[in-house]
Each structure stands twice: as structure tokens, then as C-alpha cells.
PDB file with SEQRES, HELIX, SHEET and CRYST1 records, atoms N, CA, C and O in Angstrom:
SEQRES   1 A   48  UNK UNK UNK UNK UNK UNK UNK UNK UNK UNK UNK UNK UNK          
SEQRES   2 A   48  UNK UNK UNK UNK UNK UNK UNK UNK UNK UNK UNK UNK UNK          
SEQRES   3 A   48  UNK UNK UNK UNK UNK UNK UNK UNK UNK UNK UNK UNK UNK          
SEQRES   4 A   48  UNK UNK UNK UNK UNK UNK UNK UNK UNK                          
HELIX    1 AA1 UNK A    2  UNK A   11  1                                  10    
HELIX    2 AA2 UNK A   16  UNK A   32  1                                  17    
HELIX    3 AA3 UNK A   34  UNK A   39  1                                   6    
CRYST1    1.000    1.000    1.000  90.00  90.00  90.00 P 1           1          
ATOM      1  N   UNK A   1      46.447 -74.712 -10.221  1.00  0.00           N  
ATOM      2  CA  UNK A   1      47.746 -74.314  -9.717  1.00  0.00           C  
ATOM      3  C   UNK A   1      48.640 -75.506  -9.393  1.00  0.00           C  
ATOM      4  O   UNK A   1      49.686 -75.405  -8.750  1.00  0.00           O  
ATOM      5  N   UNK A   2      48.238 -76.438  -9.798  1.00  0.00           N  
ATOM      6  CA  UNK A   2      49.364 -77.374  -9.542  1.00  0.00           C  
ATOM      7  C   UNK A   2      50.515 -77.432 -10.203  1.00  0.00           C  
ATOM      8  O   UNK A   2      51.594 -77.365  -9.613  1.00  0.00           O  
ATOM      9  N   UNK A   3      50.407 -77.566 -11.529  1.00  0.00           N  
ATOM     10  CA  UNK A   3      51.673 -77.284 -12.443  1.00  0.00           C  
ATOM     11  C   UNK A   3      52.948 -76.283 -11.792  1.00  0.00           C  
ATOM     12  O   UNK A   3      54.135 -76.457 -12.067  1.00  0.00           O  
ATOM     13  N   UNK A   4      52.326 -74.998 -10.698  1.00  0.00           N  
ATOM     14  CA  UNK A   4      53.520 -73.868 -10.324  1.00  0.00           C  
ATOM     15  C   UNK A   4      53.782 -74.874  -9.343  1.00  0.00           C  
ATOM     16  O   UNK A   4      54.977 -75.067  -9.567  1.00  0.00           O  
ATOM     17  N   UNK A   5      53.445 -75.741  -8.295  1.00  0.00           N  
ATOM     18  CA  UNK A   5      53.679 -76.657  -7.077  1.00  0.00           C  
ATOM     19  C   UNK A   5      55.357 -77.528  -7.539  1.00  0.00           C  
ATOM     20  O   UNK A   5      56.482 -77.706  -7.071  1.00  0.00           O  
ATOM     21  N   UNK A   6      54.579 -77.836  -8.689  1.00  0.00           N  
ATOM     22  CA  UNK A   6      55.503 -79.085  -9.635  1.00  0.00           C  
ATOM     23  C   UNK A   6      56.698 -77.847  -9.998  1.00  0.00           C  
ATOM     24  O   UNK A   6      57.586 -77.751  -9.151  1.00  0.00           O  
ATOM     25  N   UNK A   7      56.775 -76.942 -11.140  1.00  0.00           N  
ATOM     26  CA  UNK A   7      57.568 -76.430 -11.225  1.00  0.00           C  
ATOM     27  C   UNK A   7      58.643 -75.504 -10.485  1.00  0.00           C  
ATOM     28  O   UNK A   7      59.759 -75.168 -10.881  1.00  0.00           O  
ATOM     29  N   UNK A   8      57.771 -75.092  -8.916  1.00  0.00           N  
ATOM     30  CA  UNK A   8      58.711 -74.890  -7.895  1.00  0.00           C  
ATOM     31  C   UNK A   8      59.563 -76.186  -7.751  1.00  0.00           C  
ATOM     32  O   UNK A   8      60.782 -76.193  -7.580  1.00  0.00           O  
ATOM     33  N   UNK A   9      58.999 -76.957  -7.816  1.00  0.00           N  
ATOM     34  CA  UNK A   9      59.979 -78.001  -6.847  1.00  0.00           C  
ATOM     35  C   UNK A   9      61.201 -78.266  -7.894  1.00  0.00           C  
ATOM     36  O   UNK A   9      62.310 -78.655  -7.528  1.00  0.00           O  
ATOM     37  N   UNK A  10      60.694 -77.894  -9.808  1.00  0.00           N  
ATOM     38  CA  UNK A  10      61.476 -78.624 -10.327  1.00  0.00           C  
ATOM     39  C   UNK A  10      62.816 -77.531 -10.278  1.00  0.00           C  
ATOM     40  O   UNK A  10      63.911 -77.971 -10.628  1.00  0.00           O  
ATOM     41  N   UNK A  11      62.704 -76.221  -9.871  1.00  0.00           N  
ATOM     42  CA  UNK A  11      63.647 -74.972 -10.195  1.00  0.00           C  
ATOM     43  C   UNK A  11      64.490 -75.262  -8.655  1.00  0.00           C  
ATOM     44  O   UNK A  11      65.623 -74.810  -8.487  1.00  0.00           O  
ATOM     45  N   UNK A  12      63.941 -75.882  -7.831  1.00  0.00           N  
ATOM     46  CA  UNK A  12      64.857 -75.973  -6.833  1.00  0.00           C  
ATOM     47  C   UNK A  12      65.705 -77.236  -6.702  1.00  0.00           C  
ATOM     48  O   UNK A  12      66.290 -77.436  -5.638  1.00  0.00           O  
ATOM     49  N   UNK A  13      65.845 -78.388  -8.048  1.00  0.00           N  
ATOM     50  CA  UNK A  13      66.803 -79.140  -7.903  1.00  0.00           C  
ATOM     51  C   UNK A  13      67.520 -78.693  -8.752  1.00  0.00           C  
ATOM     52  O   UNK A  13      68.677 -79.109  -8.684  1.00  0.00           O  
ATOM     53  N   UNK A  14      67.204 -77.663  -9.928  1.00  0.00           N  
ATOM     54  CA  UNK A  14      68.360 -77.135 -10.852  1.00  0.00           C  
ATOM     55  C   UNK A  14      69.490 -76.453  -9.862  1.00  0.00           C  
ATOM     56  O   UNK A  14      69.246 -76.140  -8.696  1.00  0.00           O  
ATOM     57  N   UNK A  15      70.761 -76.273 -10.508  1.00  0.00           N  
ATOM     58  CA  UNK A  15      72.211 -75.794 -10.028  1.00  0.00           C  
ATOM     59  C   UNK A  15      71.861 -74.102 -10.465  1.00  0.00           C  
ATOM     60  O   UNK A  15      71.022 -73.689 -11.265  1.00  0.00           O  
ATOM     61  N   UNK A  16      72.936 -73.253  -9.534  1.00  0.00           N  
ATOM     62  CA  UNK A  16      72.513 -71.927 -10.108  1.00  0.00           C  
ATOM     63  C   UNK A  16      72.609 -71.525 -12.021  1.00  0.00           C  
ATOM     64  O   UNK A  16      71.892 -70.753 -12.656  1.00  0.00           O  
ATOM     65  N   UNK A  17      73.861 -72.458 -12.557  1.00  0.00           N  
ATOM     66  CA  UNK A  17      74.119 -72.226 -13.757  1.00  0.00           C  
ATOM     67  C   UNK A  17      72.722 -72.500 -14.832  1.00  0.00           C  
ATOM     68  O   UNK A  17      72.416 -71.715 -15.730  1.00  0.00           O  
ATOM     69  N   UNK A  18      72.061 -73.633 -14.552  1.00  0.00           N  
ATOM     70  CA  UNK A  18      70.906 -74.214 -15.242  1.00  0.00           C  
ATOM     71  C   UNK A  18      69.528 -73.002 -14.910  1.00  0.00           C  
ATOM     72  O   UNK A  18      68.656 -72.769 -15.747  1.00  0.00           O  
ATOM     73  N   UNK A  19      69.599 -72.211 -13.254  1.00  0.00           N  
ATOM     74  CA  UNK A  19      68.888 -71.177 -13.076  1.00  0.00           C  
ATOM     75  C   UNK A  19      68.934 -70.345 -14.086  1.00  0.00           C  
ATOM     76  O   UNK A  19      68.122 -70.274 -15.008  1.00  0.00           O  
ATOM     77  N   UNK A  20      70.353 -69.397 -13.838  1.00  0.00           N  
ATOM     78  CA  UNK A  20      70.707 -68.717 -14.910  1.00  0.00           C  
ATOM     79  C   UNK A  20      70.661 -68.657 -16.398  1.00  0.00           C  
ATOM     80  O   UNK A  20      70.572 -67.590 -17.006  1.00  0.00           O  
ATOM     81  N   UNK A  21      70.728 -69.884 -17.001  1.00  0.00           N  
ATOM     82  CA  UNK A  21      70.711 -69.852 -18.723  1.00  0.00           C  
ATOM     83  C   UNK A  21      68.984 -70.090 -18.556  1.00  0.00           C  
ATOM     84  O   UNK A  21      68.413 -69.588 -19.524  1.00  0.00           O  
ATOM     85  N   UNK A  22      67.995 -70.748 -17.543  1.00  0.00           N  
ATOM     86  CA  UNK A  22      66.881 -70.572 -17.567  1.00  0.00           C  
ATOM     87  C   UNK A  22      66.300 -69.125 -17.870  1.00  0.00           C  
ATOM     88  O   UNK A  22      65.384 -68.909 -18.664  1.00  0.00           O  
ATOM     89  N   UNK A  23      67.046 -68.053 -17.033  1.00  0.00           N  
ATOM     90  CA  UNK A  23      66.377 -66.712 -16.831  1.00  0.00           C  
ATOM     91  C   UNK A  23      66.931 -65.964 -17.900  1.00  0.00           C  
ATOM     92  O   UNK A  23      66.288 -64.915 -17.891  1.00  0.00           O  
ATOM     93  N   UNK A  24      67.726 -65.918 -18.774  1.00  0.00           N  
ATOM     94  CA  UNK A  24      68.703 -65.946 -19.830  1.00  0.00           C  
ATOM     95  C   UNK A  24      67.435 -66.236 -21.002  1.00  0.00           C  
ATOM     96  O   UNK A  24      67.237 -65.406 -21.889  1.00  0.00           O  
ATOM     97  N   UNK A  25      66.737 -67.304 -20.916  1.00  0.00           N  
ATOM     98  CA  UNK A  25      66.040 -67.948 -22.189  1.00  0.00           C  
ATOM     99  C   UNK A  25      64.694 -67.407 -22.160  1.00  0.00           C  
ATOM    100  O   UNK A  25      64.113 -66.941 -23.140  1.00  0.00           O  
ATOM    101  N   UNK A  26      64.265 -67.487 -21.071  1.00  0.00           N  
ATOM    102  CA  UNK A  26      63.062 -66.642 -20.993  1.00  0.00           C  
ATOM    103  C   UNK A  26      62.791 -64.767 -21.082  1.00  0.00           C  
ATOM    104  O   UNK A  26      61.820 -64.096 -21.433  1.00  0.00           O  
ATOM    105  N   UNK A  27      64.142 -64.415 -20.588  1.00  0.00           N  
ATOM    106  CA  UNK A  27      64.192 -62.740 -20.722  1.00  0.00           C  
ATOM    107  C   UNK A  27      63.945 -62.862 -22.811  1.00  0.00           C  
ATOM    108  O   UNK A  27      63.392 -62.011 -23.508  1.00  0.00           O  
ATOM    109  N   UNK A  28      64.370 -63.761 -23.135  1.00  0.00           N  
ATOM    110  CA  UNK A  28      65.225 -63.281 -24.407  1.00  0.00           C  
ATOM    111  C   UNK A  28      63.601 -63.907 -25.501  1.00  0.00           C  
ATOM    112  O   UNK A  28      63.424 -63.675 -26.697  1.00  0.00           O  
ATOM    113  N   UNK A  29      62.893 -64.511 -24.787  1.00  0.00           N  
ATOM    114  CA  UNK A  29      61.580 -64.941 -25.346  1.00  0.00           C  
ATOM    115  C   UNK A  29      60.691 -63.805 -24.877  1.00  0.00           C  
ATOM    116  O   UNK A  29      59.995 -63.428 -25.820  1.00  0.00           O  
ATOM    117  N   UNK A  30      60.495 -63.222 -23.929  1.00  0.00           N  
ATOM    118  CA  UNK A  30      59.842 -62.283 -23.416  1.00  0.00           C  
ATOM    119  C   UNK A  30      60.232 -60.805 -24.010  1.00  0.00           C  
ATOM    120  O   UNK A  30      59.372 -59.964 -23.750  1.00  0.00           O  
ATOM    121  N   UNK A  31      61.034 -60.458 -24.542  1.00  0.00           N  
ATOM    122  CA  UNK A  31      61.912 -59.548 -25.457  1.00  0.00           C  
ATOM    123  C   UNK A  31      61.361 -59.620 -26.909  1.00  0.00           C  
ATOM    124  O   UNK A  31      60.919 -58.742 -27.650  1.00  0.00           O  
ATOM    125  N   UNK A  32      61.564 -61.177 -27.097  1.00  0.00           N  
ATOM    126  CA  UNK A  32      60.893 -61.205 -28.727  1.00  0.00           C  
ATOM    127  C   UNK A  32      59.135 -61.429 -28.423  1.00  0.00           C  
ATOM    128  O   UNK A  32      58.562 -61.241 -29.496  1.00  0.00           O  
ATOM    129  N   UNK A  33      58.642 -61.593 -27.878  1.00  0.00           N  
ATOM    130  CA  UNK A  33      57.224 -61.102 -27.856  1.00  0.00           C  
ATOM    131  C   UNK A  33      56.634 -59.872 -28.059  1.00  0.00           C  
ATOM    132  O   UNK A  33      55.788 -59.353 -28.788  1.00  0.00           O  
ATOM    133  N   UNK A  34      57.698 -59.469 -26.770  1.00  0.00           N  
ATOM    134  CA  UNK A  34      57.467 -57.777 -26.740  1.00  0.00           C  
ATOM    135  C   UNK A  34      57.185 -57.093 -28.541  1.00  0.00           C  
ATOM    136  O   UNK A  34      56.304 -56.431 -29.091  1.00  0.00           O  
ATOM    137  N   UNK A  35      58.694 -57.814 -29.013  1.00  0.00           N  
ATOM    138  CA  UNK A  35      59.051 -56.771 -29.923  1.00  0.00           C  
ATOM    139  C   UNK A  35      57.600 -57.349 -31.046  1.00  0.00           C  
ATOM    140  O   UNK A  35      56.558 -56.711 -31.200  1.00  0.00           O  
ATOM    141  N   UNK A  36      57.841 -58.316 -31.518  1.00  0.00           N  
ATOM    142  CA  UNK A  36      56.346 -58.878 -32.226  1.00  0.00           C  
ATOM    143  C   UNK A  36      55.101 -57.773 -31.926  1.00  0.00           C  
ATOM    144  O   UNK A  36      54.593 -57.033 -32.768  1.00  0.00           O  
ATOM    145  N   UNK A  37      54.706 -57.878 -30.310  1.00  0.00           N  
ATOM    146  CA  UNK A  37      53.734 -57.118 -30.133  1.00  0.00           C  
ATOM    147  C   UNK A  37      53.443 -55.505 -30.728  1.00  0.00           C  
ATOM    148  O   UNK A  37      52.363 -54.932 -30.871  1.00  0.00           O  
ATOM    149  N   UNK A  38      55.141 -54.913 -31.071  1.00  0.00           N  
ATOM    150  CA  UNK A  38      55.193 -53.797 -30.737  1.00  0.00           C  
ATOM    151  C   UNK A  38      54.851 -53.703 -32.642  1.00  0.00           C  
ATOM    152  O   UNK A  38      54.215 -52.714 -33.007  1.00  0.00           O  
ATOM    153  N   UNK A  39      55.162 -54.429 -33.413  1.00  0.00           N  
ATOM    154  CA  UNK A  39      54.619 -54.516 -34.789  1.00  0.00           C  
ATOM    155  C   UNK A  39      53.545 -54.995 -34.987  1.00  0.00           C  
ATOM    156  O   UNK A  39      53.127 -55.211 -36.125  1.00  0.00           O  
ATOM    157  N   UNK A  40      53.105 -55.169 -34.266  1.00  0.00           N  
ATOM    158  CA  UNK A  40      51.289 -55.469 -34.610  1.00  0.00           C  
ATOM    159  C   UNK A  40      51.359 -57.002 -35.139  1.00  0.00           C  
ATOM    160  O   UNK A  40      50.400 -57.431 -35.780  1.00  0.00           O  
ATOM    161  N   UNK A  41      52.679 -57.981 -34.834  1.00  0.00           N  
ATOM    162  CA  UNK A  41      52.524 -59.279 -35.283  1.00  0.00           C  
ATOM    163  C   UNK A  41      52.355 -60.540 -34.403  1.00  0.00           C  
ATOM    164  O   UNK A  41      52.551 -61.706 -34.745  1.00  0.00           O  
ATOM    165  N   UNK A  42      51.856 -59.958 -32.909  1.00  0.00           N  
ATOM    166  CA  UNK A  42      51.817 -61.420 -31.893  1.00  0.00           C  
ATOM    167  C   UNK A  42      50.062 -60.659 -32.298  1.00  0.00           C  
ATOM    168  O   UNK A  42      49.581 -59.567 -32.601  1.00  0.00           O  
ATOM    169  N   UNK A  43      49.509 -62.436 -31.986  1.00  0.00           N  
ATOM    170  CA  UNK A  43      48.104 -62.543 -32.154  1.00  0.00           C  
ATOM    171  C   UNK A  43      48.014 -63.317 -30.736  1.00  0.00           C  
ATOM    172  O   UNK A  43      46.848 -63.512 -30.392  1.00  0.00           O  
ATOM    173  N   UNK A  44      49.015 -63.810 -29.824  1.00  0.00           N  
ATOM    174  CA  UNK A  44      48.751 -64.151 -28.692  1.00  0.00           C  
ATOM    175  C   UNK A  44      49.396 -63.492 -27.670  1.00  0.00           C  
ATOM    176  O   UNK A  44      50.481 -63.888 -27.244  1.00  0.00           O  
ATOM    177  N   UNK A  45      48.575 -62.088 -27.041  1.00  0.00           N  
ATOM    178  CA  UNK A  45      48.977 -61.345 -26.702  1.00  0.00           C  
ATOM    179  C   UNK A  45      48.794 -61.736 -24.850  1.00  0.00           C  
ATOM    180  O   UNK A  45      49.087 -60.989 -23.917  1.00  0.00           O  
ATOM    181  N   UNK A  46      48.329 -62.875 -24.795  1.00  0.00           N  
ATOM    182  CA  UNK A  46      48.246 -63.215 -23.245  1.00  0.00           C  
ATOM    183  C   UNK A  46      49.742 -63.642 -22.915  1.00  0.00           C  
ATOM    184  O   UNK A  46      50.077 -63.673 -21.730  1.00  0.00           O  
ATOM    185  N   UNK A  47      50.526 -63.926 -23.768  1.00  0.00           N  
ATOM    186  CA  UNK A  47      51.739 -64.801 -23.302  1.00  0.00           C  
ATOM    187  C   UNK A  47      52.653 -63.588 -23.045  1.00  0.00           C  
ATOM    188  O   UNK A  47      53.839 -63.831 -22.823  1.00  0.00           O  
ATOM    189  N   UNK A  48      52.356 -62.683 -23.048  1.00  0.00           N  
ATOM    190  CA  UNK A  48      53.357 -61.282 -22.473  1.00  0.00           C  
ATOM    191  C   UNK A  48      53.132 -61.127 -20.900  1.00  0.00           C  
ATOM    192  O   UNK A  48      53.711 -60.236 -20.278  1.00  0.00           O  
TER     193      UNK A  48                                                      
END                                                                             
């Protein structure tokens, strides 16, 4: 668990805008997993 220690600290020197296009990039990766999954084409189904 150290890496989440490190990456808290690193999300709390970002500005809200750098938050935002963060949560923006990840919804939109988490979306295309989904959809992969939903065709039977993610083979790494832990990253959902």
C-alpha cells in the first residue's frame, strides 16, 4: 500500500482543473473496458 500513500499525496498538489480532466480520463478508460468486457474482448478482467 504504499504506492496509494504516494498517490494521495500526489492528487492533493494537483489544481481542481488537473483533478477534473484526471476523473474525465479515467471514467472514459473505465467505460472502454467495460465495453471490451461486454464483447468478450478484455482478457484482463481485474482492471475493471
Amino acid at each position: 500500500m504504499k504506492g496509494k500513500g504516494a498517490y494521495i499525496k500526489q492528487l492533493n498538489e494537483k489544481t481542481i482543473r488537473e483533478l477534473i480532466s484526471e476523473r474525465k480520463k479515467l471514467k472514459k478508460e473505465l467505460y472502454n473496458l467495460k465495453m471490451k468486457n461486454a464483447i468478450r474482448g478484455l482478457k484482463e478482467t481485474h482492471k475493471i
